[in-house]
N, CA and C atoms as an extended XYZ file, in Angstrom:
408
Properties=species:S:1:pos:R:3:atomname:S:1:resname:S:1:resid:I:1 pbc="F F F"
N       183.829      125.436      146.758 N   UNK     1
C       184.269      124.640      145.635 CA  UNK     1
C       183.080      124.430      144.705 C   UNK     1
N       183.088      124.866      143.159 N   UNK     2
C       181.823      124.345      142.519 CA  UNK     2
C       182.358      123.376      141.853 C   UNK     2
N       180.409      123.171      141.440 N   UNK     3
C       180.674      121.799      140.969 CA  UNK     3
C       180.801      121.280      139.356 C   UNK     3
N       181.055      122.761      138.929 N   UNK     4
C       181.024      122.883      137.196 CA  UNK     4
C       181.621      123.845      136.828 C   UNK     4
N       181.717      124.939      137.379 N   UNK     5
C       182.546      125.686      136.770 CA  UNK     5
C       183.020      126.862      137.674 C   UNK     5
N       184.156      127.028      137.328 N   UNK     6
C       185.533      127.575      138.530 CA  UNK     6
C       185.188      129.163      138.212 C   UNK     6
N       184.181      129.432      137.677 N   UNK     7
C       184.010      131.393      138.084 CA  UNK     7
C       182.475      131.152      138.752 C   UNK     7
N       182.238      132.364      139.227 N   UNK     8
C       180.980      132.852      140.169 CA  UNK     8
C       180.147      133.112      138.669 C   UNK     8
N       178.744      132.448      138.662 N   UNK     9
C       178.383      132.245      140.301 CA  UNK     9
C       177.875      130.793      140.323 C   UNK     9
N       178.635      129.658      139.864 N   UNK    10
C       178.794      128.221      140.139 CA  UNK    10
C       177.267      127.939      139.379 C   UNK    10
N       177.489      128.030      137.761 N   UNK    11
C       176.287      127.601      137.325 CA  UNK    11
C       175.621      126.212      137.252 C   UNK    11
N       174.839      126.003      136.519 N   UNK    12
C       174.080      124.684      136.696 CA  UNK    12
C       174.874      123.676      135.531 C   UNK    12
N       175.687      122.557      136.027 N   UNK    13
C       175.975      121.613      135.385 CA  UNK    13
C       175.475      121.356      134.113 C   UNK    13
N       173.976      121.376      134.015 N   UNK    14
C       173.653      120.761      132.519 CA  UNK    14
C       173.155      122.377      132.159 C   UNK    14
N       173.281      123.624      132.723 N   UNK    15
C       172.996      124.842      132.042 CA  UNK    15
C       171.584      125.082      131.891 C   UNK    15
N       170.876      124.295      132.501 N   UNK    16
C       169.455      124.626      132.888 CA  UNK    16
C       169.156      124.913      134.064 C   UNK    16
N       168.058      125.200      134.284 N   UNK    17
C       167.403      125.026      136.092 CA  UNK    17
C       165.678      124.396      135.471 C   UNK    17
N       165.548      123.434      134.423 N   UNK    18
C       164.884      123.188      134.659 CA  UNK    18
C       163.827      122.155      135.410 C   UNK    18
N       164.308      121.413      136.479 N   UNK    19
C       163.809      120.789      137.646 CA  UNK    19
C       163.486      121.693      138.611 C   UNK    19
N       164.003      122.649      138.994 N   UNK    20
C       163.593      123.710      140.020 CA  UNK    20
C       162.922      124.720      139.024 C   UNK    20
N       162.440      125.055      137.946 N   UNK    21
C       161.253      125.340      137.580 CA  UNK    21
C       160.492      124.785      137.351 C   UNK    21
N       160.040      123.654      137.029 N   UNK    22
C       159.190      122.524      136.970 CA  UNK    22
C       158.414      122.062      138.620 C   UNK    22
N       159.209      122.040      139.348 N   UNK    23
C       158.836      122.192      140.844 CA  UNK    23
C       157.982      123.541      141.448 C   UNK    23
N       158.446      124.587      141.148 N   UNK    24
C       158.008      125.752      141.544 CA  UNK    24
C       156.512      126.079      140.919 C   UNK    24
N       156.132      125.428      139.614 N   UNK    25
C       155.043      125.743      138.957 CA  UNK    25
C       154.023      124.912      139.450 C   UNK    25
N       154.706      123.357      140.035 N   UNK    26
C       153.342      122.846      140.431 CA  UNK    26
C       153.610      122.955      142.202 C   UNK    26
N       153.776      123.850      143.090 N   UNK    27
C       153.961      124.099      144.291 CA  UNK    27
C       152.505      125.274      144.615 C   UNK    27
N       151.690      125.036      145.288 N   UNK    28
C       150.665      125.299      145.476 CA  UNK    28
C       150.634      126.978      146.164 C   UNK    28
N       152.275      127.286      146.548 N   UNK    29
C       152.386      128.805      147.664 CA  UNK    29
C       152.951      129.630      146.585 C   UNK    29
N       153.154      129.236      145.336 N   UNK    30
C       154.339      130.029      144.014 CA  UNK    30
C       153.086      130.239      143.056 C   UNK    30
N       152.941      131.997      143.412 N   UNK    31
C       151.968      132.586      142.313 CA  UNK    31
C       152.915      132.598      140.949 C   UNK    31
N       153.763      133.004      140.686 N   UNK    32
C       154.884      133.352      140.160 CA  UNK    32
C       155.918      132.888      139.777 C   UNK    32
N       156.931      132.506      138.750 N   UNK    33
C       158.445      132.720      139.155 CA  UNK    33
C       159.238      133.076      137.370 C   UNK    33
N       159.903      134.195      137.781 N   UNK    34
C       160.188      134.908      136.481 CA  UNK    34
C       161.851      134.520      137.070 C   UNK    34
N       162.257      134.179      135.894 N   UNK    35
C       163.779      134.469      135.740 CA  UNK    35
C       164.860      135.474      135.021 C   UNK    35
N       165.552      136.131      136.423 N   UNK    36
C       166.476      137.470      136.151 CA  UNK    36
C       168.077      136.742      135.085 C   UNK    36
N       168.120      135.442      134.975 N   UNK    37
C       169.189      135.115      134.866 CA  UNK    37
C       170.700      134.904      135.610 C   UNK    37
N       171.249      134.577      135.360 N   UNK    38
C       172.964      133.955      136.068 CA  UNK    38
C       172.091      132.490      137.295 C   UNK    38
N       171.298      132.041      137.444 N   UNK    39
C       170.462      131.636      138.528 CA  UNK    39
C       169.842      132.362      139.416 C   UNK    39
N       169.545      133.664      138.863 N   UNK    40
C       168.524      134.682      139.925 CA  UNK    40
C       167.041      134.005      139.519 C   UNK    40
N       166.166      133.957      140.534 N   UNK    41
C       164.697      134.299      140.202 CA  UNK    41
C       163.983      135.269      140.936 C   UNK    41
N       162.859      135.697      140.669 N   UNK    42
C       162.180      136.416      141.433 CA  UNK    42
C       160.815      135.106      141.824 C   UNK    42
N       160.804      134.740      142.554 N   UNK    43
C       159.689      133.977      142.634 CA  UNK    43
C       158.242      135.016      144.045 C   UNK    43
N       157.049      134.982      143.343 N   UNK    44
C       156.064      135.617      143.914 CA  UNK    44
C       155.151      134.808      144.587 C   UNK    44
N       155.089      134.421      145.904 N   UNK    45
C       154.489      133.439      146.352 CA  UNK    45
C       152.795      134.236      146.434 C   UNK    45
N       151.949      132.953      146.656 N   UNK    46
C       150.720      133.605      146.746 CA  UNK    46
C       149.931      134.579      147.852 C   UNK    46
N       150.726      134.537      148.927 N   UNK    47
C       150.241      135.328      149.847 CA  UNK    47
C       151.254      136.788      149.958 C   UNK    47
N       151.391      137.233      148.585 N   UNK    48
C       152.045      138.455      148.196 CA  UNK    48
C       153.182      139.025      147.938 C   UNK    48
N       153.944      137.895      148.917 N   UNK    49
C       155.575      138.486      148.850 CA  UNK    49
C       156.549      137.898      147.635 C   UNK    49
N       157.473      138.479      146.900 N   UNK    50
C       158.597      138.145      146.263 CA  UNK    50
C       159.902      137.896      146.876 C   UNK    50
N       160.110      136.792      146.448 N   UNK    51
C       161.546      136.373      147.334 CA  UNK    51
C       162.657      136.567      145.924 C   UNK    51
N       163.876      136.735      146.731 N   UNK    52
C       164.386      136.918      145.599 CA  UNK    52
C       165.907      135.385      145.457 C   UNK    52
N       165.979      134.860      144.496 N   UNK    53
C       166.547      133.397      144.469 CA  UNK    53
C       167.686      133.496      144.182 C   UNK    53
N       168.315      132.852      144.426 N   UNK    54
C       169.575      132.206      143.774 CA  UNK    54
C       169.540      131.165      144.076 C   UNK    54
N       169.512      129.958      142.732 N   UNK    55
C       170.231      128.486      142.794 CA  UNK    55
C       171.603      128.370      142.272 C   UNK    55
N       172.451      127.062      143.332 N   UNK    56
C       173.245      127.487      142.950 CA  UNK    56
C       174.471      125.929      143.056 C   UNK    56
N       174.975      125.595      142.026 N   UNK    57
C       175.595      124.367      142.468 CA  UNK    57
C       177.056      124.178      143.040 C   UNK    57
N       176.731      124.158      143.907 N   UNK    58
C       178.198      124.736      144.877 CA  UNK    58
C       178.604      123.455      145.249 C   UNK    58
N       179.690      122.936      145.433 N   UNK    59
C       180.167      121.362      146.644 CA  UNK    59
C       179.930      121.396      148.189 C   UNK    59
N       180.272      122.489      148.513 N   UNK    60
C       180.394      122.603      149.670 CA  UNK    60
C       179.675      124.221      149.939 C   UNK    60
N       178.580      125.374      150.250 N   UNK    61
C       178.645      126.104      150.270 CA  UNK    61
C       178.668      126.806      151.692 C   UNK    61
N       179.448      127.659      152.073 N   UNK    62
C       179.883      128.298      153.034 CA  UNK    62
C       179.601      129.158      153.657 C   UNK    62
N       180.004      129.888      154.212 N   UNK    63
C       179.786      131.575      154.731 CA  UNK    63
C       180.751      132.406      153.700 C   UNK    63
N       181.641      131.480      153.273 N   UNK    64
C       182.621      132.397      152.374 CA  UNK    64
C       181.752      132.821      150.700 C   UNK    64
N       181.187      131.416      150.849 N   UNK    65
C       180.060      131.298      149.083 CA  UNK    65
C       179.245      132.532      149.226 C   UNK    65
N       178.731      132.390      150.523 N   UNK    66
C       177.316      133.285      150.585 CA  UNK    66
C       177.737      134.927      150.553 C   UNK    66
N       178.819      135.360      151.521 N   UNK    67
C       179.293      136.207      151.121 CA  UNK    67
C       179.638      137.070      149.936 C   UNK    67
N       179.941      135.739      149.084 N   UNK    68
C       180.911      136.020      148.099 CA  UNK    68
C       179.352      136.245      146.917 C   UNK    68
N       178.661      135.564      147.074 N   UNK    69
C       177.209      135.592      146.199 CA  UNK    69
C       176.404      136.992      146.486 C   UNK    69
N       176.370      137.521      147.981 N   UNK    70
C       175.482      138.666      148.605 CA  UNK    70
C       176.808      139.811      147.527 C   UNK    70
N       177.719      139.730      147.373 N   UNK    71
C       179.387      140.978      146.942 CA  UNK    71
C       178.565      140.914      145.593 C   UNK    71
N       178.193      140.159      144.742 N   UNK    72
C       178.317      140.031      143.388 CA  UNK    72
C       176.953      140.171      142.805 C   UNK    72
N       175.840      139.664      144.147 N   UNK    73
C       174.373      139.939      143.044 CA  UNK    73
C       173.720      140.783      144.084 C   UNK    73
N       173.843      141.193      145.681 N   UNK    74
C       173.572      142.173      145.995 CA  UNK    74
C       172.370      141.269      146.893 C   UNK    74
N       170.940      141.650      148.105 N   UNK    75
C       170.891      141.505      148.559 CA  UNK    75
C       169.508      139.916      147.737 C   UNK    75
N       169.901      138.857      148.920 N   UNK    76
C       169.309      137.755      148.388 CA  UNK    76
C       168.350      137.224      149.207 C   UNK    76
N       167.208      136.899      148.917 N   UNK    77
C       165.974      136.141      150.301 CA  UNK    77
C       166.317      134.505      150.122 C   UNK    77
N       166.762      133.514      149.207 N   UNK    78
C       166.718      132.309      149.289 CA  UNK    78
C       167.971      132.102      148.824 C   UNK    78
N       168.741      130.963      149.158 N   UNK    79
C       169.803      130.294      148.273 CA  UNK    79
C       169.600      128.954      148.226 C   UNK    79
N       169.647      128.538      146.795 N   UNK    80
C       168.889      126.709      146.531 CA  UNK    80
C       169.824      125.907      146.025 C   UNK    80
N       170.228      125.077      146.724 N   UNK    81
C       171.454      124.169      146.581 CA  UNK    81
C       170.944      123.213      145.381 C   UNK    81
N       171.156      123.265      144.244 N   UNK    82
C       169.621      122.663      143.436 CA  UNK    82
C       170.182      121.238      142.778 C   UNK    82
N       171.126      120.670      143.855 N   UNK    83
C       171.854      119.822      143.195 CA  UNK    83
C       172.410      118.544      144.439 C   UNK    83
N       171.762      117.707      143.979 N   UNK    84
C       171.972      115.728      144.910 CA  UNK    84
C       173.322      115.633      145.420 C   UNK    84
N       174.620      116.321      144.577 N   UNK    85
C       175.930      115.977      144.895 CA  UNK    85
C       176.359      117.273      145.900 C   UNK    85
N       175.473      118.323      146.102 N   UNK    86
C       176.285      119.145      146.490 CA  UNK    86
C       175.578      119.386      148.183 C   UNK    86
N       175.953      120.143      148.847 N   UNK    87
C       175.409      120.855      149.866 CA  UNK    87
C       175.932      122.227      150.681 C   UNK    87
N       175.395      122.503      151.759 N   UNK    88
C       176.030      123.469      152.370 CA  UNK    88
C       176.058      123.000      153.883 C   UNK    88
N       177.422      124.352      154.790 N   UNK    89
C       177.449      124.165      155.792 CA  UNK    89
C       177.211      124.497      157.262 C   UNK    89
N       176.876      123.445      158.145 N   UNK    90
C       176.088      124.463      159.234 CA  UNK    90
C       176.256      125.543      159.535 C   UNK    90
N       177.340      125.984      159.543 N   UNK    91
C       177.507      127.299      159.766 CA  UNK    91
C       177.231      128.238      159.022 C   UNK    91
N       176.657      127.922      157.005 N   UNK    92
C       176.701      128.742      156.897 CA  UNK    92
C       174.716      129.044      157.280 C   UNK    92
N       174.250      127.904      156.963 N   UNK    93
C       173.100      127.757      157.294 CA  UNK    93
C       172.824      128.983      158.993 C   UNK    93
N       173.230      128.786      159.446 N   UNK    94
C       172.807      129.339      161.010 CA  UNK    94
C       173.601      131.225      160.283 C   UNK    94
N       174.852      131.044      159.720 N   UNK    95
C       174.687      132.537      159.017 CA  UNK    95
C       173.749      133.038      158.289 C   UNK    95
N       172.658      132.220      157.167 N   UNK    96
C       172.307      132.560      156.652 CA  UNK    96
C       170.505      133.330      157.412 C   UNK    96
N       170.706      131.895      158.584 N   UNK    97
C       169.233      132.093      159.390 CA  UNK    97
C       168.601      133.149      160.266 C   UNK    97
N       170.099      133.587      160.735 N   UNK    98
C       170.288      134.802      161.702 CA  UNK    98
C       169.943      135.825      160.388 C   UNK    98
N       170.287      136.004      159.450 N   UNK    99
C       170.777      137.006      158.394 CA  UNK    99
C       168.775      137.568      157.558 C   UNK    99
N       168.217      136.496      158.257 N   UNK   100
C       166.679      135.841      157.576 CA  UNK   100
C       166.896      135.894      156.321 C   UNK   100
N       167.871      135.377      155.806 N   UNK   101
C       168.363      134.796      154.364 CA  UNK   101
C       167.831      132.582      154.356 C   UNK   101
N       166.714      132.287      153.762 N   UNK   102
C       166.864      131.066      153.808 CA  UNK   102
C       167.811      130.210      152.732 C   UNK   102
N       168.930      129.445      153.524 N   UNK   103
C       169.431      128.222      152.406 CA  UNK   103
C       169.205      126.512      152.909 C   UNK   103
N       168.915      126.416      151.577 N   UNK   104
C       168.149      125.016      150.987 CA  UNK   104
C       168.855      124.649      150.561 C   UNK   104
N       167.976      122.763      150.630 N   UNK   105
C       168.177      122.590      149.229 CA  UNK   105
C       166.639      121.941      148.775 C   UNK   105
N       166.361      121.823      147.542 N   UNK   106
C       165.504      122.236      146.610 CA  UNK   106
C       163.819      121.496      147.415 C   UNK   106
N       164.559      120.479      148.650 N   UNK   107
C       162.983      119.759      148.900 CA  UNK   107
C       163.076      120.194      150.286 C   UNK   107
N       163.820      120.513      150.722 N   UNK   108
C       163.787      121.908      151.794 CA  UNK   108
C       162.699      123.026      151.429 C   UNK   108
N       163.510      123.574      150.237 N   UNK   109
C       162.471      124.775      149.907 CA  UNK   109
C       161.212      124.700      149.896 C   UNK   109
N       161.109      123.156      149.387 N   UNK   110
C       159.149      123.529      149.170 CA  UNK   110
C       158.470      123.102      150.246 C   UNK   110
N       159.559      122.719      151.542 N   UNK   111
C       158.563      122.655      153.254 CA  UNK   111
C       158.346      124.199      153.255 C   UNK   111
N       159.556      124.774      152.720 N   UNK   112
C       159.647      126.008      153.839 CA  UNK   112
C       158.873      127.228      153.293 C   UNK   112
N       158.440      127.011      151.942 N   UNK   113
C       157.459      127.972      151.417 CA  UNK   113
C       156.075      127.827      152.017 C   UNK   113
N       155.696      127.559      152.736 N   UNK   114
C       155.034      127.139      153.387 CA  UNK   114
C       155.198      128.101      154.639 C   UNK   114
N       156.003      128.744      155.088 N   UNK   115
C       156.092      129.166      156.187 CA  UNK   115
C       156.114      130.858      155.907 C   UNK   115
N       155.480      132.008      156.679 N   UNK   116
C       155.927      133.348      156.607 CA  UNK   116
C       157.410      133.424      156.708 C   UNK   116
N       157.751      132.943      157.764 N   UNK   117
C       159.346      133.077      158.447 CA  UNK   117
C       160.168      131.727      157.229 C   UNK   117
N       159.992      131.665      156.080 N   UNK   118
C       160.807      130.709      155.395 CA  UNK   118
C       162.144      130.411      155.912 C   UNK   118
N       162.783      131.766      155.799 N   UNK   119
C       164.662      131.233      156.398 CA  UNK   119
C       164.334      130.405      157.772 C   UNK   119
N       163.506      130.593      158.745 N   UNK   120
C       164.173      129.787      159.752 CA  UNK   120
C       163.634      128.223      159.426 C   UNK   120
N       163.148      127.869      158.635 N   UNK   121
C       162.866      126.000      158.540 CA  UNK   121
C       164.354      125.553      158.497 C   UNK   121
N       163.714      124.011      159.091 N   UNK   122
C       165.046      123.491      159.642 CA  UNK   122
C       164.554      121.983      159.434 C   UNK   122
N       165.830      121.119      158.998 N   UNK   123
C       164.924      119.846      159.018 CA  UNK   123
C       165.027      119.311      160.370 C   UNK   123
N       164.897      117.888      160.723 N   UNK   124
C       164.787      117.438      161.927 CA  UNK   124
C       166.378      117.032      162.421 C   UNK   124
N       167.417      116.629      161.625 N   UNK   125
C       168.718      116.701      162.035 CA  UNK   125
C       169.257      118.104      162.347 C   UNK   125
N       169.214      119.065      161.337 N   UNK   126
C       169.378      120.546      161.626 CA  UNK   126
C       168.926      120.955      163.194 C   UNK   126
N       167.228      120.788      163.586 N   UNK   127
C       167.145      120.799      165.036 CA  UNK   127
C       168.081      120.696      165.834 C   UNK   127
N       168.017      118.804      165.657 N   UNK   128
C       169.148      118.634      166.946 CA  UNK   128
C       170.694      119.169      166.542 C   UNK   128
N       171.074      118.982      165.963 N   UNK   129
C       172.485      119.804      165.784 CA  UNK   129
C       172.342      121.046      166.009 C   UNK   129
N       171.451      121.865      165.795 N   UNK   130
C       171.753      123.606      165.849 CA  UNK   130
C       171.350      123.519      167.401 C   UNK   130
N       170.094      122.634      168.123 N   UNK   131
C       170.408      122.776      169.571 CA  UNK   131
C       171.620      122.193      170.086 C   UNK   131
N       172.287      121.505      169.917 N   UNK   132
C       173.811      120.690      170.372 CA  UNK   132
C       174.659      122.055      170.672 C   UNK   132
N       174.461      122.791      169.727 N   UNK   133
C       175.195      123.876      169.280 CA  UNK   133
C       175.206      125.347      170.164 C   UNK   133
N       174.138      125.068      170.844 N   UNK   134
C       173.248      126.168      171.572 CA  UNK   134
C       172.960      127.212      170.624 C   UNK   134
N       172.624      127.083      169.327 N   UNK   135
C       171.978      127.944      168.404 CA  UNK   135
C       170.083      128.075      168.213 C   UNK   135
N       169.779      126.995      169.097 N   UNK   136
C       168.311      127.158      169.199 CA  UNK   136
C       168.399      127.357      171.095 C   UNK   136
């Protein structure tokens, strides 16, 4: 379900992303971040690698969203929930983790840039639920 507008690929409410570029510039691991447009980025962290982005303001985002996002922009390294009202769901999270696709949301991301293995950060509820789950 988005949260602004009823075609793919659930753009940004006020038609910017500029809080999640404003974040990314003063983040100490982001050499980089160029924007492809629709909410793609290429962001180039400093220890060499390019991830490739999508933010995205979804209500609820799924395994069906992510799917439906991988059909339409092709293969993705991050998905950034870049929005207070919205989120995603465990399941798709643990799809996305297995997939080493990381999804966030936006103060997620900047623990997890921080990490080589970005997709697997997890916050501390995520833990215990994905062990409940026997997924850890």
């Amino acid at each position: 379900m988005t949260a602004y507008s009823e075609t793919f690929p659930w753009l940004s409410h006020y038609g910017h992303y500029n809080y999640f570029e404003a974040q990314m510039k003063k983040h100490g691991r982001v050499a980089s971040l160029t924007a492809q447009g629709g909410g793609v980025y290429d962001l180039t962290r400093t220890q060499g690698d390019t991830l490739r982005v999508f933010i995205c303001e979804c209500y609820a985002f799924g395994v069906a969203e992510y799917m439906e996002t991988v059909e339409r922009l092709g293969d993705i390294d991050v998905v950034i929930i870049n929005s207070a009202w919205c989120g995603y769901t465990p399941d798709a999270k643990f799809h996305c983790r297995e997939s080493n696709v990381g999804l966030f949301r936006i103060g997620e991301f900047m623990g997890a840039l921080h990490r080589d293995d970005y997709w697997r950060y997890l916050t501390d509820d995520e833990k215990v639920y994905f062990k409940k789950q026997g997924w850890l």
